[in-house]
C-alpha positions in Angstrom: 113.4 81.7 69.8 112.3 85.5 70.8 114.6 88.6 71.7 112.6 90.3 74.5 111.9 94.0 74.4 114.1 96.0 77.1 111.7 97.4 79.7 112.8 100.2 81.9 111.6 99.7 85.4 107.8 101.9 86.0 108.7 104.9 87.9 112.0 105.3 86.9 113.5 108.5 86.1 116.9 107.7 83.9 118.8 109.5 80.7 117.6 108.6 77.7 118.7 108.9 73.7 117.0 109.5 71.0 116.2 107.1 68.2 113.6 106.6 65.6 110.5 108.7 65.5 107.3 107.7 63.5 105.5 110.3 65.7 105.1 111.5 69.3 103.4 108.1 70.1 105.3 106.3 68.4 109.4 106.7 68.6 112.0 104.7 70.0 114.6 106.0 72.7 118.0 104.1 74.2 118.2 104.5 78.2 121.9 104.5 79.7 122.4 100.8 79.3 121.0 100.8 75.9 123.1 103.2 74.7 126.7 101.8 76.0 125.6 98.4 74.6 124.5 99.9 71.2 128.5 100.1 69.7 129.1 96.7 71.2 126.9 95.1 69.3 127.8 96.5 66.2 131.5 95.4 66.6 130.2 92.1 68.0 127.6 91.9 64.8 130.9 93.2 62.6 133.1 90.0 64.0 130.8 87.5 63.9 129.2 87.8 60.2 132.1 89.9 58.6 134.2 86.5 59.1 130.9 84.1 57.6 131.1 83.4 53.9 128.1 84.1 51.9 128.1 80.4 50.6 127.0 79.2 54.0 123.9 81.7 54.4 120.7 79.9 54.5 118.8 80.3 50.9 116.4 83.1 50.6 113.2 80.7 50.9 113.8 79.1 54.3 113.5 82.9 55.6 109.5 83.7 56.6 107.8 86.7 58.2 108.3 86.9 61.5 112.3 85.6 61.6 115.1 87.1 63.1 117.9 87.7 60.6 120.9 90.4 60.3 121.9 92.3 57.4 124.7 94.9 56.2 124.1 98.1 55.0 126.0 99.9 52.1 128.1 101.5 54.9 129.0 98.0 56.0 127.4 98.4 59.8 125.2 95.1 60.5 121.8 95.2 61.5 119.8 93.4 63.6 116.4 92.8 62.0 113.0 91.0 62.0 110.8 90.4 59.3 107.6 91.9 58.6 106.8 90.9 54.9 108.1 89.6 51.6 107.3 90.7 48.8 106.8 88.5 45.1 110.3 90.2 43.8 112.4 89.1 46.2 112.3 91.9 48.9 111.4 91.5 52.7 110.4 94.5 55.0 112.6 94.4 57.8 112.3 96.1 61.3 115.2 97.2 62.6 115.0 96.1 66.6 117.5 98.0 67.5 117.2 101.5 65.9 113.5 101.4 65.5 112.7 102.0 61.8 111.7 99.7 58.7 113.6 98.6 55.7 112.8 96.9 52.3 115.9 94.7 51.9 116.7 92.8 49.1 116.4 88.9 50.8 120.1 87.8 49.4 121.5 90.1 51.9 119.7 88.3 54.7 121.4 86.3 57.0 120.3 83.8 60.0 120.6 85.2 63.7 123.5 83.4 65.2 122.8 81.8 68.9 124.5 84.3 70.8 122.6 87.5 69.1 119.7 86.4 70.8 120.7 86.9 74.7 121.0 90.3 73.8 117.5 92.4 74.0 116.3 94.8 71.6 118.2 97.9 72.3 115.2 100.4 70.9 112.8 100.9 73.3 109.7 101.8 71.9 107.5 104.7 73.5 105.1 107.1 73.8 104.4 110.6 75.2 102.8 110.3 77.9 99.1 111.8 78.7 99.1 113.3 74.9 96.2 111.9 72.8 97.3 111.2 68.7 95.2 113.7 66.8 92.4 111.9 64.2 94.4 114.0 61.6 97.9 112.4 63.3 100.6 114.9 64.0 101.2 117.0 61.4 104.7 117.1 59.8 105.8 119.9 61.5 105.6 119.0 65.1 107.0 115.5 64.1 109.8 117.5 63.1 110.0 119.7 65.9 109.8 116.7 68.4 112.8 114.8 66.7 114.9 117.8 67.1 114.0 117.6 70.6 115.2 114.0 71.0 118.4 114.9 69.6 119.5 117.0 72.4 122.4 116.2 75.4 121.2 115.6 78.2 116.9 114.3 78.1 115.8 112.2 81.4 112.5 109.9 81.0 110.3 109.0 83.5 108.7 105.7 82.7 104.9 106.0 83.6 103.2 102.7 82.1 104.0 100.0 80.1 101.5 98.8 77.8 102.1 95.2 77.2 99.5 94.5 74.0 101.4 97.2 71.7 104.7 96.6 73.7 105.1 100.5 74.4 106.0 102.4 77.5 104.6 106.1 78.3 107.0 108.6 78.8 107.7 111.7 80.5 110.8 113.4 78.9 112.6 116.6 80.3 116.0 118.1 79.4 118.1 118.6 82.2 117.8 122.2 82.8 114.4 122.3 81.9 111.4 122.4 84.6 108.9 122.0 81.7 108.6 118.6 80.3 108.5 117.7 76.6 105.2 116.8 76.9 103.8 120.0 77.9 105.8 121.6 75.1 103.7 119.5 72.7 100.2 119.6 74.5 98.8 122.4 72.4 99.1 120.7 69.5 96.6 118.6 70.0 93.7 119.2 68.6 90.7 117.0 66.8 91.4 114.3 69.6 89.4 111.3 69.4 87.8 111.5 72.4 84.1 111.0 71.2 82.3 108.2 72.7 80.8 105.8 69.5 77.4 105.5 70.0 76.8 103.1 66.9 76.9 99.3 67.9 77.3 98.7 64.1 81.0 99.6 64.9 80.6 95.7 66.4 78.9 94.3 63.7 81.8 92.0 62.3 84.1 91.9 64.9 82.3 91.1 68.5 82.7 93.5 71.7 83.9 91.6 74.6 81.4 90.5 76.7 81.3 91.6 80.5 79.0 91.1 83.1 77.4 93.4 86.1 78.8 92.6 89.3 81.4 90.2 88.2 85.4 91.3 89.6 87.6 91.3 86.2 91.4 91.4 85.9 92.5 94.4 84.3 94.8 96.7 82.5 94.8 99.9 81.0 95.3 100.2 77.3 94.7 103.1 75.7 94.0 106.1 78.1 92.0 109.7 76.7 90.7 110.5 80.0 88.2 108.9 82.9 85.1 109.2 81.2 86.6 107.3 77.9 89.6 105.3 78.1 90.3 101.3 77.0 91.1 98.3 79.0 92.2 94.4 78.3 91.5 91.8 80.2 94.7 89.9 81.7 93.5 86.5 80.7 93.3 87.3 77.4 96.9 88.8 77.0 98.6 85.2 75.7 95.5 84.6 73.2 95.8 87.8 71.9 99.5 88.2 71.3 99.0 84.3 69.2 96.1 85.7 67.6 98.8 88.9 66.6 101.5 87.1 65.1 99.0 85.0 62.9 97.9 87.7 61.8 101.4 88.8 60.6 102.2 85.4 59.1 99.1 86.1 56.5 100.0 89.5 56.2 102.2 88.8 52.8 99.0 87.4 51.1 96.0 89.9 52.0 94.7 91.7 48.9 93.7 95.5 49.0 90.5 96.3 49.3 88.4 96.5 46.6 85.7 98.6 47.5 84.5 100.5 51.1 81.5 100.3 53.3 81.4 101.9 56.4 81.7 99.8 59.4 83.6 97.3 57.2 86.5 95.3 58.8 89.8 95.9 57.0 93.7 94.4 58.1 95.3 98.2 59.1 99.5 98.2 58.5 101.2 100.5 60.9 104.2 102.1 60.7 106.2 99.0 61.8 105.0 97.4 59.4 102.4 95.3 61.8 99.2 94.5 60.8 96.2 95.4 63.3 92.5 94.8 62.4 90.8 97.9 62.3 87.2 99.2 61.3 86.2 101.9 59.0 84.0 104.3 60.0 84.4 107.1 57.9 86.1 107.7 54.6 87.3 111.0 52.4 85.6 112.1 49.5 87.9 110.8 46.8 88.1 107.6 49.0 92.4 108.3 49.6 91.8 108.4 53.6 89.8 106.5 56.2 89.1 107.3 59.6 89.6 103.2 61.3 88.7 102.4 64.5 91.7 100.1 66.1 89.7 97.9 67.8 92.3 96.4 69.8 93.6 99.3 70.9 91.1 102.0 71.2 92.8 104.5 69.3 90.9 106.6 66.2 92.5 108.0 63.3 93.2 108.6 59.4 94.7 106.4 57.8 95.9 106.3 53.7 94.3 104.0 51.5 97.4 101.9 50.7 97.9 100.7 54.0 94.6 98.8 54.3 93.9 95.3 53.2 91.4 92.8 53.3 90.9 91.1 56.8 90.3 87.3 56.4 87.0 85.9 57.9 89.3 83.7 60.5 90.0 86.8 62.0 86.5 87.9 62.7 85.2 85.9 65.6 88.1 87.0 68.1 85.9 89.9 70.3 87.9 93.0 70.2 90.7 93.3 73.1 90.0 96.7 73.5 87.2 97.6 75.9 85.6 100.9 76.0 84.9 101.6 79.5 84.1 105.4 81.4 84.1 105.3 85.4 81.2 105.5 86.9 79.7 108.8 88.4 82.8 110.7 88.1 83.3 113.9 85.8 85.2 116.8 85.8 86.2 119.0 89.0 85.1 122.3 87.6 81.5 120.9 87.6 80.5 121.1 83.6 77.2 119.3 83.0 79.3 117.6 80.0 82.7 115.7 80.5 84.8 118.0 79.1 88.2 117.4 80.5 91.0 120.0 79.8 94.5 118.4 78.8 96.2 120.1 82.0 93.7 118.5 84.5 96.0 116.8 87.4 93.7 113.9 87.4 95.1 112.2 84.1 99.4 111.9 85.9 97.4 110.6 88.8 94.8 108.5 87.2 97.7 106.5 85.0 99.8 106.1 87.7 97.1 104.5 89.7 96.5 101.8 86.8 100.1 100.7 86.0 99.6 97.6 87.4 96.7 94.7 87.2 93.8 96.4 88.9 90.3 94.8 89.6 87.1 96.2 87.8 83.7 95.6 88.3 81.2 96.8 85.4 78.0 98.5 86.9 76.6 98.7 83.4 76.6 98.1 79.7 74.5 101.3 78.1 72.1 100.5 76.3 72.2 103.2 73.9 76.0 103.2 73.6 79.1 101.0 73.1 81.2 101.3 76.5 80.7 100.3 80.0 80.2 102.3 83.2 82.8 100.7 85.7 83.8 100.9 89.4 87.8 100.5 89.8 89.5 99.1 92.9 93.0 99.3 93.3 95.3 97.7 95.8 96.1 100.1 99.0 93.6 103.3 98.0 90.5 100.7 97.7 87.8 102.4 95.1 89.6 104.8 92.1 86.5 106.9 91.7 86.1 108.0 95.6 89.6 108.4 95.9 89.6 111.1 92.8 86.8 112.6 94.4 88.5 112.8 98.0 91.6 114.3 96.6 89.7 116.6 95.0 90.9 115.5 91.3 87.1 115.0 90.3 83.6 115.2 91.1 80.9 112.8 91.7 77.4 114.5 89.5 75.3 117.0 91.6 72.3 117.5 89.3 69.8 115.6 88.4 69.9 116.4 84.8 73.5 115.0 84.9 72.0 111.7 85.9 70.6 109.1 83.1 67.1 109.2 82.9 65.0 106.8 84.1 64.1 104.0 81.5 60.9 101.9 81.3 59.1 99.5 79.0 56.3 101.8 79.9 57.4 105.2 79.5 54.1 106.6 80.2 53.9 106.4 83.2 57.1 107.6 83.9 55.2 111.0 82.2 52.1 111.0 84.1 54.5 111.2 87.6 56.6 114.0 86.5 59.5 112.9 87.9 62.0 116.2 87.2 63.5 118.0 89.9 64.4 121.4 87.8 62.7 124.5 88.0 61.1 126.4 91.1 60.0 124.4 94.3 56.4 123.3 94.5 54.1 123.8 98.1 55.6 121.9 101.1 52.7 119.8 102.8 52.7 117.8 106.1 52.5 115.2 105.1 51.5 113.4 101.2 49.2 111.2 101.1 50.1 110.7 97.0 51.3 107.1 96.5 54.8 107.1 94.8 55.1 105.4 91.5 56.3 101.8 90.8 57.2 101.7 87.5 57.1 97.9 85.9 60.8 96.4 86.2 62.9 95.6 83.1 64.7 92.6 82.7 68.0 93.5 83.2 71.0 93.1 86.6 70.3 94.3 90.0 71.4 94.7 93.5 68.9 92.5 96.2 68.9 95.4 98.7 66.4 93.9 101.4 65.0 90.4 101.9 61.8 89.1 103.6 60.8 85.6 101.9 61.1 84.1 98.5 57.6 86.1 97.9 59.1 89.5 99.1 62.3 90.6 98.4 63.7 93.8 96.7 66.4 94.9 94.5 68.0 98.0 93.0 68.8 98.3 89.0 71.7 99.0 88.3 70.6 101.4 85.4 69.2 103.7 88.5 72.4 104.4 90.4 72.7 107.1 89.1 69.8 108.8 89.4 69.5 107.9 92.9 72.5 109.2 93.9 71.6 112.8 92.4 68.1 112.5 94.6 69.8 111.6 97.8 72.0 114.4 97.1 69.0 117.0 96.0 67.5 115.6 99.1 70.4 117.0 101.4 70.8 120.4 99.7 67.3 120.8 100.3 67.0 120.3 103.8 70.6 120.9 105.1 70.0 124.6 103.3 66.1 124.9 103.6 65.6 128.0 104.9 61.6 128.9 106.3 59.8 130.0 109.3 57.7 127.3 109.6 58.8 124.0 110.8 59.7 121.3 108.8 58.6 118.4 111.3 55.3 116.5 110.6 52.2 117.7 112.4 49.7 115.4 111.5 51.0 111.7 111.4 48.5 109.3 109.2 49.4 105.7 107.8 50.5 105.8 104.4 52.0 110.0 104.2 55.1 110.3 102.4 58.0 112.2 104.8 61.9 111.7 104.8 63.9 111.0 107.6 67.7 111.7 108.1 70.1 108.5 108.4 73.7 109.7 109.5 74.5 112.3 106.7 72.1 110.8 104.2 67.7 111.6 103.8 65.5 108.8 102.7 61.8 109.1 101.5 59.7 106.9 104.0 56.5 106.0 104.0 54.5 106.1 107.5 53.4 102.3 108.2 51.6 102.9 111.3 52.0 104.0 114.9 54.0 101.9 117.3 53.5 103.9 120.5 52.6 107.8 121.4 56.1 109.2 120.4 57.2 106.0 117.7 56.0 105.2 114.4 57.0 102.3 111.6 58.2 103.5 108.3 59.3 101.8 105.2 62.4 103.6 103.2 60.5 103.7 99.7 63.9 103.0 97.8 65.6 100.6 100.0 62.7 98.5 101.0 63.6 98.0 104.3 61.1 99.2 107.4 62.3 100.8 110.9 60.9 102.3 114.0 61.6 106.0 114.3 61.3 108.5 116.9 58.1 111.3 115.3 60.2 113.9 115.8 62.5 112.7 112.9 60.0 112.5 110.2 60.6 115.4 107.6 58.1 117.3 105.3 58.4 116.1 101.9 58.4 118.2 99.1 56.0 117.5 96.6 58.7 117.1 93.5 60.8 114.7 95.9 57.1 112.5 96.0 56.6 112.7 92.4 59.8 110.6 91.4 59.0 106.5 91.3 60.3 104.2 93.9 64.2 103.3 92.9 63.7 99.5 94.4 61.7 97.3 93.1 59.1 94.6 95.0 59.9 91.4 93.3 58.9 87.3 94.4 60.2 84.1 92.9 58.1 83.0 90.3 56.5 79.5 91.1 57.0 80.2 94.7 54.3 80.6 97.2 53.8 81.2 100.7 54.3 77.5 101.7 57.8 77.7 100.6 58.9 80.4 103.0 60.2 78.2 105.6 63.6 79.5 107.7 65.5 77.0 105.7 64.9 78.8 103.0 64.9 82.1 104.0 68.1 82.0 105.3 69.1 80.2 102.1 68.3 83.5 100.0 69.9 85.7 102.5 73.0 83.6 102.3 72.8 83.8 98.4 71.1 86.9 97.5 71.2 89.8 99.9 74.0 92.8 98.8 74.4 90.6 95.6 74.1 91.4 91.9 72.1 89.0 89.9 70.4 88.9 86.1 66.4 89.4 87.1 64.0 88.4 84.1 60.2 88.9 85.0 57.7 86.4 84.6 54.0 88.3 84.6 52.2 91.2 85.8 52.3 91.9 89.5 51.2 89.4 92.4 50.0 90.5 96.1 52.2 94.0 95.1 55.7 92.1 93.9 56.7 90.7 90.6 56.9 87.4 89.5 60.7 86.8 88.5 63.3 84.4 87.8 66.7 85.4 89.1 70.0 84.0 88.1 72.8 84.3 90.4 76.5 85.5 89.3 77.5 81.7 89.0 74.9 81.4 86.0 72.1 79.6 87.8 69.1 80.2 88.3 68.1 80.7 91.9 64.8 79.4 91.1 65.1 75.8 90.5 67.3 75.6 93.7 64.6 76.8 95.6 61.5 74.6 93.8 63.7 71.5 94.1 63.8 71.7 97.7 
């Protein structure tokens, strides 16, 4: 049997009471109901076990970790309690589930739960601050102190932002009743030496695994541990049950696990926190006389110091289960006062409005997995307000990147080419011709996902990578400051129109670089949008000069054809097949040799795992 936790409704706004306070992300408050019931149960506790002999206790070794029990204290009040650990001389920590704190008590003072103690749920809620990020350092003393005296004062109301199933807390927003500033506010200066750094280092994965996610694929989620949108931790809902088993045999071993003999960094190690709950963590950093760590919680996200004597060894069976935190930052959104860097200021409005949006199960869809770093870029769509980043954006709470130098670089197997094209966009504008006749760069595809973007036959198609987006969204923009602000004499329409010169053309609000196919009729001509890779007939009064450092950057699609597939295979059947299949699709594309007829040979394997190739060849 289990004694659920008593969670407030999310939204609420109620009076609340203070209880136990390990921190200000870690405390324990009573709401109204909590409160009342709290004497109740101490008289009810008081009649039920005062009236018990101790003869008919059950003995000492039928009580385990992880057992409900009661207990009276030298001031005779009885205690509700669950048990964390025993000890070899006859102790047992005990957590106190309705007050909050931990106890060694002697284990001939335990008692069984009776039946009836078990309808009753915890009466300690446990909580957090809400929007305040634990320091690496923690919170010093002092401002520990200073936020209990807070909590004892008449009259505090809490608004109940999030709960946070995994480590069972809810955030909180606390405010004294004549007070227009919140508690958390109060506190906000103190933080300092956050752990917002993103770990580069995949070592940190070394023992335990990073959960695997793939591009394109819709996930269940919920937020975990929040720092702000370009670093904060989510858990898959599928993997909610798993985990919370995988906790509590963690806790039944936790009586046996030896301290660590010696430290390496990136070692995993068994973390006990102030609950007395063992959480695997991973060491990345240690002190000088080897008295403090710096652990990685990699099942929650969370970064900080912690002493020596609370680290054990971590068994090997608890080394295969991939970590339930998962680093992720959303994708093309930074901060609205436009720094090149990320640097989000504690008061920014986004954070109240990005947590309020991810209270519930969302959906996420990874666009990538960095290469060079250990969290993924991800697009969020919520239910009613549809994609998280353009609403941000729209609501002016933050920005999508506007330079190119805030864009990821372009990466290639062949990076030389890449130099010889000169692909930056910075510094002073180059000659404006009418009309390039340079040929814009394909660099060689890497292996990798992409987005089919236009399809003509299994021996012509093309697709996006992902690892562009990026980038091609800071050209398309480029491209629209420049001409919506270009300011000259001369005309910027094309004079001289020849097959094969470079020119952009404006679509709606967006420009596209084209290339000029050939004429269709006096006033008409065929161009192919270089970085889509589809063709249309425009009017010549729409094609654009190109600038030469717009001509310089390589084609964002790539030109790719089924490997083993030829000609003879394009029947409709087929084509219609791959449009069916592929088109506005993300799929895994692996190429198979060096360019054929101007596309590359590829095998492609579709979201469901297979491979898009053998469906086609066993036709």
């Amino acid at each position: 049997m289990n004694i659920p936790s008593l969670t407030p409704n999310v939204g609420s706004m109620e009076r609340v009471y203070g209880s136990h306070v390990n921190d200000l992300n870690d405390f324990y408050l009573y709401s109204s109901w909590s409160h009342h019931k709290l004497p109740q149960l101490d008289q009810q506790l008081a009649e039920a076990y005062s009236q018990s002999s101790s003869s008919s206790t059950t003995a000492s070794e039928e009580f385990n970790i992880g057992d409900y029990c009661v207990y009276q204290s030298e001031n005779e009040v009885w205690y509700r309690g669950l048990i964390r650990e025993r000890d070899s001389n006859g102790n047992a920590i005990v957590f106190k589930i309705d007050y909050g704190d931990v106890q060694r008590i002697p284990i001939r003072l335990l008692r069984p739960l009776q039946k009836w103690a078990f309808e009753v749920p915890r009466l300690a809620i446990h909580c957090s601050l809400a929007d305040l990020v634990k320091p690496i350092n923690g919170w010093s003393s002092e401002v520990i102190n200073q936020f209990g005296s807070q909590l004892t004062k008449s009259f505090l109301y809490g608004k109940f932002i999030s709960y946070n199933q995994p480590t069972d807390i809810l955030s909180v927003e606390i405010k004294g009743k004549e007070s227009n500033i919140s508690v958390n506010k109060v506190f906000e200066p103190y933080q300092k030496e956050q752990s917002t750094f993103q770990m580069s280092d995949k070592l940190v994965y070394k023992h335990i695994p990073m959960e695997k996610l793939c591009a394109g694929v819709s996930y269940k989620i919920h937020l975990l541990y929040y720092i702000n949108p370009s670093h904060f931790y989510v858990y898959l809902r599928e993997k909610t049950r798993s985990h919370n088993q995988f906790q509590n045999k963690l806790q039944e071993v936790g009586k046996n696990l030896s301290r660590i003999s010696s430290s390496v960094k990136y070692q995993a190690v068994a973390v006990e926190d102030n609950n007395a709950m063992w959480l695997r963590g991973i060491i990345l950093d240690f002190s000088y006389d080897l008295q403090k760590f710096r652990i990685y919680f990699i099942d929650i996200g969370q970064i900080e110091f912690i002493p020596k004597n609370k680290l054990r060894q971590l068994p090997d069976e608890f080394l295969n289960e991939p970590a339930l935190a998962i680093p992720c930052r959303l994708y093309s959104i930074g901060p609205i006062n436009g720094n090149e860097q990320p640097i989000w200021k504690p008061d920014d409005k986004v954070h109240d409005e990005f947590q309020r949006l991810m209270v519930n199960y969302i959906t996420c869809q990874v666009v990538r997995l960095h290469q060079d770093q250990v969290y993924y870029d991800v697009e969020i769509i919520v239910p009613d307000i549809d994609d998280l980043g353009t609403f941000l954006v729209s609501n002016n709470l933050a920005s999508r990147p506007t330079s190119i130098s805030q864009h990821s670089t372009i990466t290639s197997s062949e990076p030389s080419q890449l130099a010889a094209s000169g692909t930056t966009l910075s510094g002073r504008q180059t000659q404006t011709t009418t009309g390039s006749t340079s040929t814009v760069p394909i660099v060689p595809p890497n292996d990798g996902y992409y987005w089919i973007s236009q399809i003509y036959s299994a021996t012509e198609f093309y697709a996006f990578p992902y690892s562009h987006r990026d980038t091609f969204d800071g050209v398309c923009k480029d491209l629209k400051a420049y001409y919506d602000s270009f300011v000259n004499d001369q005309s910027l329409n094309v004079t001289v129109i020849l097959d094969g010169n470079l020119c952009a053309i404006q679509q709606s609000d967006k420009y596209y670089r084209v290339i000029i196919r050939r004429r269709e009729s006096q006033s008409k001509v065929l161009v192919k949008l270089i970085d889509r890779g589809d063709e249309i007939i425009v009017h010549t009064s729409e094609l654009l000069q190109i600038d030469n450092k717009f001509s310089t950057i390589p084609a964002f699609v790539q030109p790719f054809r089924l490997h083993h597939c030829d000609e003879s295979q394009n029947s409709a059947n087929v084509i219609r097949q791959l449009k069916k299949l592929l088109f506005n699709q993300s799929v895994y594309i692996t190429r198979q040799g060096s360019m054929i007829n101007g596309s590359y040979p590829v095998e492609v394997i579709l979201s469901n795992q297979q491979s898009l190739n053998k469906m086609i060849l066993q036709q």
